[in-house]
N, C-alpha and C positions, 0 to 999 in steps of 0.2 A: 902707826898713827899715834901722834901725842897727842894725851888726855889733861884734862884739867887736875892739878891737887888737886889733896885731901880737902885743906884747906879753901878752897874754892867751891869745891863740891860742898861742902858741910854748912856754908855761906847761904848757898842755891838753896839746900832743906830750908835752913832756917828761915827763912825770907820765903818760902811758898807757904811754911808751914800753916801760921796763924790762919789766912784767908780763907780757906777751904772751911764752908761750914755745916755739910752735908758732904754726905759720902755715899761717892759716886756709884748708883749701883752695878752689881759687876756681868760681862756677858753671861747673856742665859740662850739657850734654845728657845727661838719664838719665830712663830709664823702671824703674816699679816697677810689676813683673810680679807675679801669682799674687798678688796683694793684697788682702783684705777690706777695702773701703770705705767709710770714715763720712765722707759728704759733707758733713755737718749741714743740708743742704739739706731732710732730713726722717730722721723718725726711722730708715726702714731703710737696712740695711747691701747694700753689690754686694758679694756674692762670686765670687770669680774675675774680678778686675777687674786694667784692666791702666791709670797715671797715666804720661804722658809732661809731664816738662817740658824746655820749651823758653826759654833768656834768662831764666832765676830767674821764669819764670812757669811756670802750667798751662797745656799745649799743644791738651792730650787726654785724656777719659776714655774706656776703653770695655771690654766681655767682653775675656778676652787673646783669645777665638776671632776677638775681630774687629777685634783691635788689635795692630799688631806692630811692636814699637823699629827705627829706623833701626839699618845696622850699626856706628856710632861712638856710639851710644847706650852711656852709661853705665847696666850693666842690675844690677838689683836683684831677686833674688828673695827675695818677702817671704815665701812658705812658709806663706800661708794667714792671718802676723800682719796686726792692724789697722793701715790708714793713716787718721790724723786730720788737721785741723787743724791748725797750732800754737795757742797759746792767748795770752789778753792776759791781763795784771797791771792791773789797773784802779786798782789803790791802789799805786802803788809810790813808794818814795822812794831817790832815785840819788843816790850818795853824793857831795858834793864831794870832788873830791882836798885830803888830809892834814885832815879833819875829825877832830872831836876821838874818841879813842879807837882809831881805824884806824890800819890800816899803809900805807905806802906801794904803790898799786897799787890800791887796796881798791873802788874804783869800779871798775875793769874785774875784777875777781875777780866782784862784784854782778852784772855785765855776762853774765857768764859762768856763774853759777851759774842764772840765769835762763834762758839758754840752753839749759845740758846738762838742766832738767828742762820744756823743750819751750813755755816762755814766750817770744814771737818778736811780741809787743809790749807796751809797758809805757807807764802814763800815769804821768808824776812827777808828784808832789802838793807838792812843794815845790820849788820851780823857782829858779834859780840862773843868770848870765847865761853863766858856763861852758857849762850845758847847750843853749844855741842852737847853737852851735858843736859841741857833741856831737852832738846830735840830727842834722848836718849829717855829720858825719862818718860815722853811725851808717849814715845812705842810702849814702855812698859805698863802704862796706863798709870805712874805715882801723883802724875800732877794731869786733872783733864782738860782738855783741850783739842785744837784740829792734830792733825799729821804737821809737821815740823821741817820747814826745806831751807836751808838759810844760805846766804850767802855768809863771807868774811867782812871785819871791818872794811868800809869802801876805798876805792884808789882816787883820789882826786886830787887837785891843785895846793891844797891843805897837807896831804898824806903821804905826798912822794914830789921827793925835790929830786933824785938823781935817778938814772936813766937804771943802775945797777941796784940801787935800793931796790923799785920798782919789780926787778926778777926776783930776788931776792922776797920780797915778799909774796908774790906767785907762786911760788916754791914752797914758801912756809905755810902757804893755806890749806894750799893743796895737801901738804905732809898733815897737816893739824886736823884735817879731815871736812872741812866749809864745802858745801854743796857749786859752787861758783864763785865767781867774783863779781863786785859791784862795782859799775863803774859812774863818779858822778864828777861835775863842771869842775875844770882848769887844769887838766893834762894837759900835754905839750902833744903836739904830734909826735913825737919821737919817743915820748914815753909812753903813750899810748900803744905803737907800735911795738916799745917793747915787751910790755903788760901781754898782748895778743900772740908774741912770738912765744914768751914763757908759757903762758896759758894752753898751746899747743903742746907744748912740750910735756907741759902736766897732768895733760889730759882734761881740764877744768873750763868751764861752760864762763862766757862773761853774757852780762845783762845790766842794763840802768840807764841811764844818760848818757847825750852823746857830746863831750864836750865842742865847745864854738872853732878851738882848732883844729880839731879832726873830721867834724863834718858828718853829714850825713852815707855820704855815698862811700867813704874811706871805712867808716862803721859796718856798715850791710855789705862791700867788700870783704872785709877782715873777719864776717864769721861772728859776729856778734848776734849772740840770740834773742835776744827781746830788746827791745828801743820802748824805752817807758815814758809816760806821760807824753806822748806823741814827738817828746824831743828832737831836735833838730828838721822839721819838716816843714815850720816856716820859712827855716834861713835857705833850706833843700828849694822854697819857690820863688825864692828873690835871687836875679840874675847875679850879682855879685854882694852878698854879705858883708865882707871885708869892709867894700866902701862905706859902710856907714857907721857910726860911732860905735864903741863897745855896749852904751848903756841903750840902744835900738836895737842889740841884739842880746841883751839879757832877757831872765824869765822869759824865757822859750820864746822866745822872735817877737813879742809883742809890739816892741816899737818900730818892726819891721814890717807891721801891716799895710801902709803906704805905697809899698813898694811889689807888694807879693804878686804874683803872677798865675793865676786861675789854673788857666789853660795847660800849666806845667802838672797837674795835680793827676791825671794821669799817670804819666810815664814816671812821676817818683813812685804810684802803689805798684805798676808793675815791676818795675826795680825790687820795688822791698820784697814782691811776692817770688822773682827769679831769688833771689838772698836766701830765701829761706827763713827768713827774720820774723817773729812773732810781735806782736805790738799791746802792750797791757797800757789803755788810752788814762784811765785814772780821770774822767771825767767830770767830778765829783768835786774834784781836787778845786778846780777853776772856777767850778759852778757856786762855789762857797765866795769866790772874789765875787763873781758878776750880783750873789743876793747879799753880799755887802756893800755893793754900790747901789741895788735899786731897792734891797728891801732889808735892812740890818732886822728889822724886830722877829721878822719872820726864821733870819736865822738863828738870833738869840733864842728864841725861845719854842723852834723846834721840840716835840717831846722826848725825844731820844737822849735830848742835854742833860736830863736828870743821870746821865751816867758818865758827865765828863766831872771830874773834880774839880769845883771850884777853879784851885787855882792854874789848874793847866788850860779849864775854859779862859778866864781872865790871860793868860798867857796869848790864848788864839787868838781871840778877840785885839790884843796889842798890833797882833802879826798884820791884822786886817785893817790897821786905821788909817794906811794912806792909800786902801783900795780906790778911793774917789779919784785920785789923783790921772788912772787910768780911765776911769767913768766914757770917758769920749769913746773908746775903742774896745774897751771888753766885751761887749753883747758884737760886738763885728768875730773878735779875736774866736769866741767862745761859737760862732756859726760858721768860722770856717774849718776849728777844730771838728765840727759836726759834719760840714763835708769832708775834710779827709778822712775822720772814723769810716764813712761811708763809701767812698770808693777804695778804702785798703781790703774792709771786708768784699764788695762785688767784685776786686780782683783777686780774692783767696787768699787773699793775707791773712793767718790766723789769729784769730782778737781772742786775747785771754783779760778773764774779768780780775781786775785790782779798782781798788778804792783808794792806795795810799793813806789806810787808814791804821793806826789813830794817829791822823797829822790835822791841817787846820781846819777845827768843827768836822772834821769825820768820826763818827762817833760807829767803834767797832764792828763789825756789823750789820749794823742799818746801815751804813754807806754803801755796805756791797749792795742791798737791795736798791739805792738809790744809783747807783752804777750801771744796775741792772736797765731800768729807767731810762739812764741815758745814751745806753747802745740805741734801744727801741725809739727813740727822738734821733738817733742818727741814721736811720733808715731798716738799722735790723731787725728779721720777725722775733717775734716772742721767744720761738726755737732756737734763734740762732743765738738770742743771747744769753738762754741759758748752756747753749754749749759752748760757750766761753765761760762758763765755771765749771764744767764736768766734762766733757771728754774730749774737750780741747787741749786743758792741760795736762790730761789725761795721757794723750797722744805726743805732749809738747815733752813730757819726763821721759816716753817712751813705754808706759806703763797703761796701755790702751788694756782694758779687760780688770785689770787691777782694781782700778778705783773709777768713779767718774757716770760711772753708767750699771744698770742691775741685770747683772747677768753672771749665771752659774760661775763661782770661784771669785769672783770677787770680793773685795769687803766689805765690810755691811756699814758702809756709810749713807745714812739715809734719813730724808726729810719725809714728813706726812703735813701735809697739805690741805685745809680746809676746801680751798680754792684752784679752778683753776688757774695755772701760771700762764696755759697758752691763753685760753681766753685776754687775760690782763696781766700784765708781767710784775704788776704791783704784787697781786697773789702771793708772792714769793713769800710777803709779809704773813701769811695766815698759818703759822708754824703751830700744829698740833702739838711734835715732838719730833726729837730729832737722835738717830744712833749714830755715835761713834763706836767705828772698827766691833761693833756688837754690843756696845751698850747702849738701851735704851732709855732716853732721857725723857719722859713726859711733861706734859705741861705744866702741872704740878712742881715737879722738880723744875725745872727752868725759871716760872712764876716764881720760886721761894728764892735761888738763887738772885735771880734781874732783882728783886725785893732786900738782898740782902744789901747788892751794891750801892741801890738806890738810898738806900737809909744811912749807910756808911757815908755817902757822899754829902746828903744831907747834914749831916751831923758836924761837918766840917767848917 
């Protein structure tokens, strides 16, 4: 497997180094006593439960009557609050250091914002050879943050002009060691097909968008594991796509609304669910268009913005000034994504939670909880949509027991909870403190960190 330079590596230190202004403290032995328990192992909760971990893992669950912390046990009592999961970011994208519009730091700032609201792993969707070497780091606990899944730079219309190119770089990612390939708009059929032949041969998982030429059903065909942002499923319910102009079936079918066909919306989720195709919907993503056509102040001045920089906010805010222009059809576009969300989930389609954050007004993090949100507005219970951040993709890596849910041998990725989530899925938001792989981060420590970003950003 080729690795990054010296020279590249020493890049990656320098550029983490400054931002970190507290040090992280390290796994300890600790039990969390008087705990209400969402194992996600299934829908009910143990009360009066008592979690020992051991080595940044789960040692032990059990009643506290019949479970007691060693005496160097770091003990926690939760007072009756919920212990969850931590959750995954299934759409995220991790910033290269000094990309355009960021400050200096602004990858581990993402790192960390993710963290403090209980995101403890993340799949980058646009992968960078930086991120080998992060993702490496990220195990070792040098830089904090979730668990680290990346794809390679993407394959798209932009990135591959020849059919040989295209294996060619399949080949090279796979060697270079990238978790998958991403796949996003303007491959050619043919390239695309030959992307999925190599990818075969490499062993190597594809996930992303489904380009306009290849379609939906040639996608979920070919073996493609996750279809993001609901991509190609409006064009999937208009009887022939082709017919209509290229700019009616840009930004994911919207000018295809006219034409779409209800009734089809079945048999494409059982389709997707015979495929085996996972779908990370990125809700969030859109819902940021439709409160810039009906309510811009609301999104400017959301509280969470105090942690976009300046200038990458002004950036977003550009991206969204001819959102009016769609005004007629977005609350349409944005409720039939709400029923497809819903009948892929009631035919067992597996919905894994992304936010597509940090992209436009996703502010790291709080998007997940706002995604969370909008499974729950698409028909899903509270439960189902927290497990589309824990043991769905849990299941979806193959790493069911691992991570995602609390139970003996796993690692001690874990959220503490003021609130309940089942009751209201906002709860998500009432984050005590949050452990990565055994570190436990208090509120304390997270308040000082969210404090640090915020002042830095301010300062700008």
């Amino acid at each position: 497997m080729s690795r990054l330079p010296a020279t590249a590596t020493l890049l990656l230190t320098l550029l983490f180094a400054p931002a970190q202004a507290v040090e992280p403290p390290p796994a300890k032995d600790m039990a969390f006593v008087n705990a209400r328990v969402l194992t996600m192992t299934g829908p009910g909760v143990l009360e009066g439960h008592t979690v020992i971990v051991r080595d940044g893992r789960i040692h032990a669950l059990g009643p506290d009557a019949d479970l007691s912390p060693a005496a160097d046990d770091v003990v926690i009592d939760a007072g009756g609050r919920t212990l969850m999961p931590g959750l995954a970011e299934m759409h995220a994208h991790v910033p290269v250091p000094q990309g355009p519009h960021q400050p200096p730091g602004y990858t581990e700032d993402v790192l960390m914002l993710w963290v403090a609201n209980g995101v403890t792993l993340a799949r980058g969707m646009l992968g960078h050879p930086l991120h080998l070497e992060l993702r490496d780091r990220l195990d070792r606990h040098e830089v904090l943050g979730p668990r680290l899944i990346t794809s390679g730079p993407s394959f798209s219309g932009q990135s591959v002009s020849a059919i040989e190119e295209a294996r060619r770089r399949v080949a090279a990612q796979a060697e270079d060691g990238y978790d998958f390939l991403k796949i996003h708009p303007g491959l050619t059929r043919e390239q695309y097909d030959a992307i999925v032949e190599a990818a075969a041969a490499a062993e190597i998982r594809l996930a992303g968008h489904i380009p306009v030429d290849v379609g939906l059903a040639r996608a979920l065909a070919a073996g493609q594991e996750t279809v993001d942002h609901l991509d190609g499923y409006i064009h999937a319910l208009v009887e022939d796509p082709a017919a209509h102009p290229d700019a009616a079936r840009s930004f994911f079918g919207i000018g295809l609304m006219p034409h779409v066909q209800r009734e089809a919306i079945a048999s494409v989720a059982a389709e997707t669910r015979a495929s085996g195709a996972a779908m990370v919907p990125t809700e969030t993503l859109f819902e940021n268009f439709l409160a810039a056509v009906e309510d811009m102040e609301e999104l400017t001045e959301r509280p969470e913005n105090v942690y976009l920089p300046p200038a990458l906010k002004s950036a977003y805010l550009a991206r969204l000034e001819d959102a009016g222009a769609m005004a007629e059809v977005v609350a349409e576009f944005l409720a039939l994504r709400k029923e497809l969300l819903g009948a892929l989930h009631r035919s067992g389609v597996p919905i894994l939670l992304g936010s597509d954050s940090p992209q436009i007004m996703n502010v790291p993090g709080f998007a997940s909880h706002r995604e969370l949100e909008a499974m729950v507005a698409a028909g899903l219970s509270p439960f189902a949509a927290l497990q589309s951040g824990t043991t769905a993709p849990a299941r979806f890596f193959g790493h069911e027991g691992r991570y995602g849910s609390i139970v003996p041998g796993a690692e001690a990725d874990l959220i503490l909870l003021r609130d309940d989530p089942l009751a209201d899925i906002g709860n998500t938001r009432s984050i005590d403190g949050v452990m990565v792989r055994g570190r436990w981060l208090d509120r304390a420590f997270l308040d000082a960190e969210l404090a640090r970003i915020r002042e830095r950003y301010a300062a700008l």
